[in-house]
N, C-alpha and C positions, 0 to 999 in steps of 0.2 A: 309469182307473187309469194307462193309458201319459200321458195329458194329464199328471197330478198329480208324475210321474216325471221328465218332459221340465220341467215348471215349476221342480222343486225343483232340477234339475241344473241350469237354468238360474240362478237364485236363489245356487246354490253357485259358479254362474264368477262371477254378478256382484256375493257376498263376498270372492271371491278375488281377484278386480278391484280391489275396495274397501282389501283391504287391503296388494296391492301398490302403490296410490297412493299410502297412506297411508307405507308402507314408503319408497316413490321420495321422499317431502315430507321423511319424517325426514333423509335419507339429504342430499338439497338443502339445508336447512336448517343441518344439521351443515357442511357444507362451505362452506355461505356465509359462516357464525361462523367459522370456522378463515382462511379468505380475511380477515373484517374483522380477526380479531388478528394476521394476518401483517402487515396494512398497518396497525395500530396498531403494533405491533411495528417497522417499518420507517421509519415516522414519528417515531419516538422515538429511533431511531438516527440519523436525518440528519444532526442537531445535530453529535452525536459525528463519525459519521463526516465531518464538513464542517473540525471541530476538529484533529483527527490530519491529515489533509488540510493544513491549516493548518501545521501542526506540522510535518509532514517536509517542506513547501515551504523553511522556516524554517532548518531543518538541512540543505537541500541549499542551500541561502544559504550557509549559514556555513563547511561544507564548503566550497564553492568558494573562497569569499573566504579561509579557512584555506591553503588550496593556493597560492592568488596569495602570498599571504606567504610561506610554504614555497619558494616560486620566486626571491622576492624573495630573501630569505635566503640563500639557496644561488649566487644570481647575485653577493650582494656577498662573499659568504665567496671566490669563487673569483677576485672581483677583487683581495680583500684578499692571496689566498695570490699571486699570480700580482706582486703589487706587492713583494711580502716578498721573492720570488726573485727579483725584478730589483734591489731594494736589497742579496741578497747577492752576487750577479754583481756590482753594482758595490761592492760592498766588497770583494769579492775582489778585483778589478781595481786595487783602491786598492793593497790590501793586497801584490801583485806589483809595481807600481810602487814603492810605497815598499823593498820589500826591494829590486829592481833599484837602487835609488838607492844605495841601504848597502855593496853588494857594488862 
């Protein structure tokens, strides 16, 4: 009777065994499928993310070259103003001469 006792508990660790194996394989299995659709998932994004990539390289192109113009522009606007006050200085100068001349 103790043999039949000691057999059957034994029999019960080695169900229990059994079925936390079985439990660990479910458990592996689930994570290994979650693992392949992350990197299906990640694979299918590369494209994209390579695209946007692509794309703000593009606009920080255009940006800059936008600013160079912006720079340009504002270098000839200040040569233009800078030319305009020297042709009124010398009109004004004109314009003192010629009255000195009248008087």
């Amino acid at each position: 009777a103790d043999q039949t006792v000691k057999l059957q508990d034994k029999e019960l660790q080695l169900n229990v065994a059994q079925a936390d194996a079985k439990t660990q394989e479910r458990d592996i299995e689930i994570i290994y499928q979650q693992v392949l659709r992350r990197r299906e998932v990640l694979q299918e994004a590369r494209p994209d993310m390579q695209r946007r990539r692509a794309e703000l390289e593009q606009k920080k192109q255009e940006l800059a070259r936008l600013a160079e113009q912006v720079e340009d522009e504002e270098r000839a606007a200040e040569e233009r103003r800078q030319r305009a006050q020297e042709q009124a200085v010398a009109l004004r100068r004109q314009q003192e001469k010629e009255a000195a001349a009248l008087m």
